[in-house]
DRENDREN-326838 format. One line per field, with one value per residue (C-alpha): y, x, z. Coordinates in steps of 0.1 Angstrom, whole numbers. Layout:
<rs>
py c(Y	...)
px c(X	...)
pz c(Z	...)
</rs>
This chain:
<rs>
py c(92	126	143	163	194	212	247	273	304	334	362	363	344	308	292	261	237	198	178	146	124	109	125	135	172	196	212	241	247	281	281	314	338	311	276	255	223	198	204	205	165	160	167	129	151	173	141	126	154	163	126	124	152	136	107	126	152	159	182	212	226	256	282	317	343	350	322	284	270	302	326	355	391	421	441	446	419	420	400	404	393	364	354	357	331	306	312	305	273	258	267	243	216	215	223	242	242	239	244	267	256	282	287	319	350	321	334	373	351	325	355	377	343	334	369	372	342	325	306	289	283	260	257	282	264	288	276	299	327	362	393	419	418	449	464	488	506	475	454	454	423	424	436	471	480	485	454	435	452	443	405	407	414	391	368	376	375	343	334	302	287	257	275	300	308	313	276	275	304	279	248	252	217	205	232	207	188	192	171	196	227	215	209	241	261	242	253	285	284	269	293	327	344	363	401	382	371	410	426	398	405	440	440	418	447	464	444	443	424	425	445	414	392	402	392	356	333	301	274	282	264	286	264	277	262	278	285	290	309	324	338	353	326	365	366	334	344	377	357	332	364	386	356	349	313	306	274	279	252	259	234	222	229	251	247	270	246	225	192	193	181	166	176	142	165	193	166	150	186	192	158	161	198	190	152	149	120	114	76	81	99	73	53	18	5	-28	-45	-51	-55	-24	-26	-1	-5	14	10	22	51	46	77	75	40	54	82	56	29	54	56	26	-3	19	10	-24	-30	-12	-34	-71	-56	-44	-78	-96	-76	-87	-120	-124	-105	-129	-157	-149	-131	-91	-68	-45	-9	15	21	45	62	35	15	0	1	-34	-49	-79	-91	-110	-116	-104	-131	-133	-100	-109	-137	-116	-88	-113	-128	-93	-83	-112	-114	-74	-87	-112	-81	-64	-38	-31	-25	-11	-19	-8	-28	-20	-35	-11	-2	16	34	22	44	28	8	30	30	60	65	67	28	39	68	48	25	51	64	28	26	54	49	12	4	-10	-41	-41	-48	-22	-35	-14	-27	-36	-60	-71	-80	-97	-130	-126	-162	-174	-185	-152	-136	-97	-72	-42	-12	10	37	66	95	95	128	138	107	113	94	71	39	8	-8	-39	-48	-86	-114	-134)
px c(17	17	49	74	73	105	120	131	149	141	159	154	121	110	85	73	70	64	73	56	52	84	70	90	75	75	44	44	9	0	-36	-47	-35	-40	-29	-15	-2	0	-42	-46	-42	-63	-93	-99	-113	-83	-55	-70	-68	-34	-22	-38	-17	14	10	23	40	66	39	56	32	39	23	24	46	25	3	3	40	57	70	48	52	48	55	27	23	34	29	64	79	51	72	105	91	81	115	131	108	117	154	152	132	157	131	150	119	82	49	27	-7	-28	-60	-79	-55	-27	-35	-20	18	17	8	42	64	56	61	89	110	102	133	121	86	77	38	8	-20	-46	-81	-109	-75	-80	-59	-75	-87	-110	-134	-121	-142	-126	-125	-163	-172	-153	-159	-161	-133	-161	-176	-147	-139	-171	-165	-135	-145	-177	-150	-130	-160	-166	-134	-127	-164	-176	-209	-191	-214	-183	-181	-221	-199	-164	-181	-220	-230	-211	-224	-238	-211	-202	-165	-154	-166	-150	-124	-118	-126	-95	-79	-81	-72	-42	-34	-39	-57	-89	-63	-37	-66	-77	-47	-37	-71	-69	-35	-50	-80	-64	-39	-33	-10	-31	-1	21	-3	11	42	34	51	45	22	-11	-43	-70	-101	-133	-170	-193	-214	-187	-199	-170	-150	-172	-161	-157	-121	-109	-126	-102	-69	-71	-82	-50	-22	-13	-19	-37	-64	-96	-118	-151	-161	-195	-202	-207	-181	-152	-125	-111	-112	-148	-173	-162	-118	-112	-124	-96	-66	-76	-69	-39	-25	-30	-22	16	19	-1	-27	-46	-42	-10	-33	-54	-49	-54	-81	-85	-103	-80	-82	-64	-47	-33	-12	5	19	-3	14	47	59	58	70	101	109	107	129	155	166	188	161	133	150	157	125	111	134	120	86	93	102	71	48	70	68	33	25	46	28	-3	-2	2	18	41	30	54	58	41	57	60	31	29	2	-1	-29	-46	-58	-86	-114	-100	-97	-63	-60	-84	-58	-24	-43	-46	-12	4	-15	-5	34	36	20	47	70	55	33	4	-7	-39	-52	-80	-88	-111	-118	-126	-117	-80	-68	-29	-5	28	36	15	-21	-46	-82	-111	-107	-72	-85	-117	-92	-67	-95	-108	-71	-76	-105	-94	-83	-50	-46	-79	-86	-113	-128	-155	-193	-180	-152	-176	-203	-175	-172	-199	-214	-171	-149	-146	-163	-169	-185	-208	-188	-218	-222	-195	-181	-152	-132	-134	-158	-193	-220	-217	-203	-209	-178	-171	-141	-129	-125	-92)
pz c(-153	-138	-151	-124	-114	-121	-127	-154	-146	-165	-149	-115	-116	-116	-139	-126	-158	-168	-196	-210	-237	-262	-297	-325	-322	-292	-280	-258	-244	-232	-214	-201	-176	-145	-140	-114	-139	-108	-103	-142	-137	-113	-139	-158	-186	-186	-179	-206	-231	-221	-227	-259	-268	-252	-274	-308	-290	-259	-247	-223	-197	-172	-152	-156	-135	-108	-107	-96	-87	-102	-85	-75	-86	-78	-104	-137	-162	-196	-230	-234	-202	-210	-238	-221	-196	-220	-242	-208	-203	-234	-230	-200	-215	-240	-269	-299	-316	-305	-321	-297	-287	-275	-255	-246	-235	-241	-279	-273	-258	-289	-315	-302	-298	-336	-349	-331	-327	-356	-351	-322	-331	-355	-358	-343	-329	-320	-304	-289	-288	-288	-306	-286	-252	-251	-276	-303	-336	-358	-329	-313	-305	-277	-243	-229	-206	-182	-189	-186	-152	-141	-148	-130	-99	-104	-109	-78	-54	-62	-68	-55	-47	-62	-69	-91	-122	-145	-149	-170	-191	-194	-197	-202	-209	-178	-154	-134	-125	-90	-97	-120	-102	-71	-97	-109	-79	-64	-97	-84	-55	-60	-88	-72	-41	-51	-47	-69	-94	-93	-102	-127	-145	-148	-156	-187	-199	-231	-245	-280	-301	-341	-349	-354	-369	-404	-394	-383	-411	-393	-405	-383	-373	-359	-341	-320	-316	-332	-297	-275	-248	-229	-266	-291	-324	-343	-322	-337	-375	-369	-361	-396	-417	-403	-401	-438	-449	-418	-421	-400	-385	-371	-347	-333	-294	-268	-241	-244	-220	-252	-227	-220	-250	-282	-270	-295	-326	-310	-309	-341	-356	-342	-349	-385	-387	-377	-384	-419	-405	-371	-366	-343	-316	-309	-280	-277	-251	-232	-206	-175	-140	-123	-89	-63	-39	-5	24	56	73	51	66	98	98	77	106	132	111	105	64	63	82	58	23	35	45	12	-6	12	5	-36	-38	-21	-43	-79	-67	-60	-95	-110	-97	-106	-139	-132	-149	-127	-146	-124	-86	-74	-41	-17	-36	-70	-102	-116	-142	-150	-182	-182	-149	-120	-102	-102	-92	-62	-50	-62	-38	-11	-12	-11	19	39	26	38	72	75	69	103	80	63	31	14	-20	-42	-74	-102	-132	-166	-201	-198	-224	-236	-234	-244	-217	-189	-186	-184	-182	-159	-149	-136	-121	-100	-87	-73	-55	-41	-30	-10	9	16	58	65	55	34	-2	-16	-49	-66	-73	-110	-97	-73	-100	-123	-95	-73	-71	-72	-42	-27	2	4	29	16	21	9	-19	-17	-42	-58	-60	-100	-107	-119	-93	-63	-66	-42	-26	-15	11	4	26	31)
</rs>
């Protein structure tokens, strides 16, 4: 389940951040200098990671001053006011005390919190981070300040393309993927315009912080792959050698974004760094049936109702759909808006004739509904449900008519040959699913 989007106050700004997950242990993720943490779900990759992380952990997400759903600024960027932000964000998640997960530039933020507030950070977790942003004599690796200006306005002309060649740097053995670059141009987008992503990045050339790295007296975990191509490994070598007690583990890959390639090698590490094993991350998978439902033009109807005839009518309808899942062996999984996420164990047929009965009981109610049912692996997530088999039938849902049942090729293929009748809705693409898929629109 997507988390809410809410608020933090750190002096006159706000910092938009989320909270997920019901584990022992807090963990405060700090990514980069952009995000926008409602698109960061929209990646199954990147939902996936994140919930495997939210299975040990309440994991905190937020974006930075200046990007995403914070508030903008004017005024230059500093490590320090990114700390204040993220003491402010954890203030209003009501975390005393969180270990820090960092990523990229998210590494010069976690580094100052940890020598700093020791009180308030419990664990460093440090993958593909950096100490220094620029090259230095003890320090030259790094990029040139003139190199590094270069990239960034590389980086802002193409700033929001899908065609941008940063991803074959980010996420090389995914550079053809045209879901995630759509993905993650969108990302940007959403995060900052191509002046805001300027400024930001030169605001972000020299910056230093291996000055407090002696100080850190937190437990830390320093990770990179050994071929990352965005974040020279010698970065990460630097932080374990300079942080006292600090464990390092050198990873095998390529891509630098920790949810693309082997990101189950990334949680596993974490898990045991800060629980002691790595069995509690796993999720639980299962075959089911899922289902999607919504009302057609629920919005419009509602202005036209007026609130009091909407809930009632919302209410008569909630109740249709329980009934009918009742009756033939769904589980309710949560509403979602004016819709609901239900799964079947088992072939789908029930979930073809529970689909069926649902769209006639709303017709009875004068409206229409649209569902979308897919059947696929799902991981378990207490009682919710993630994965890609969730995320295929979302979008089946949304391309269904009103008053249609979409079911993908897979469902189809489950009870073709059985009591049911379909028409062939042709091959289409579903946003942030690899290929084209067949669909299939059944009969009543």
């Amino acid at each position: 389940m997507v988390p809410s989007t809410r608020y933090a106050h750190s002096g006159e700004a706000s910092i938009a951040y989320q909270v997920t997950g019901e584990g022992a242990l807090d963990l405060l993720f700090l990514p980069g200098w952009i995000s926008q943490i409602e698109q960061l779900w929209e990646a199954p990759a990147m939902r996936r990671f994140l919930e495997r992380l939210a299975v040990f952990n309440r994991l905190i997400l937020f974006d930075r001053r200046g990007t995403g759903l914070s508030d903008r600024t004017l005024e230059e960027q500093t490590i320090e006011q990114d700390a204040e932000d993220a003491l402010a964000v954890l203030d209003a998640a009501g975390s005393e005390r969180a270990a820090l997960f960092t990523y990229s530039l998210g590494g010069l933020v976690g580094a100052l919190l940890a020598a700093d507030f020791p009180e308030r950070v419990g664990a460093l977790i440090m993958y593909a981070s950096v100490a220094r942003t620029s090259w230095a004599p003890d320090y030259d690796w790094a990029l040139t300040n003139e190199e590094r200006q270069a990239m960034t306005e590389r980086n802002a002309d193409a700033w929001g393309k899908s065609d941008t060649p940063v991803l074959q740097t980010l996420a090389p053995s995914m550079s053809g993927d045209r879901a995630l670059a759509e993905w993650f141009a969108r990302m940007q987008r959403l995060a900052a315009s191509p002046a805001e992503a300027r400024a930001m990045s030169r605001s972000l050339v020299d910056l230093d912080v291996r000055d407090t790295l002696p100080r850190i007296r937190v437990p830390t975990l320093v990770m990179h792959r050994s071929r990352d191509q965005a974040w020279d490994i010698r970065h990460s070598r630097y932080l374990a050698e300079h942080i006292a007690g600090a464990r390092f583990v050198e990873l095998d890959g390529r891509d630098s974004f920790p949810f693309v390639g082997d990101s189950d090698a990334i949680v596993e590490e974490i898990e045991e760094f800060l629980t002691g094993g790595r069995r509690g991350g796993e999720i639980a998978r299962g075959l089911l049936t899922v289902m999607f439902t919504d009302i057609v033009e629920a919005t419009a109807l509602a202005a036209r109702l007026g609130d009091g005839r909407w809930r009632d009518l919302l209410a008569h309808h909630d109740e249709e759909v329980r009934a009918q899942l009742g009756r033939f062996g769904g589980r309710e999984v949560k509403t979602v808006g004016d819709g609901f996420l239900a799964t079947f164990e088992g072939p789908p047929s029930r979930a073809l004739r529970c689909a069926l009965a649902i769209t006639a009981a709303a017709r009875e109610l004068g409206i229409e509904v649209r569902i979308g049912v897919h059947t696929g692996e799902c991981e378990l997530i207490g009682d919710d449900v993630g994965g890609m088999a969730v995320h295929i039938a979302s979008r089946v849902n949304g391309l269904a008519g009103p008053g249609e049942v979409l079911v993908s090729g897979t469902v189809y293929g489950t009870v073709v040959g059985g009591p049911f009748t379909f028409e062939d809705r042709g091959f289409h693409e579903l946003k942030g699913v690899p290929g084209r898929w067949p669909l299939f629109a059944l009969g009543g």
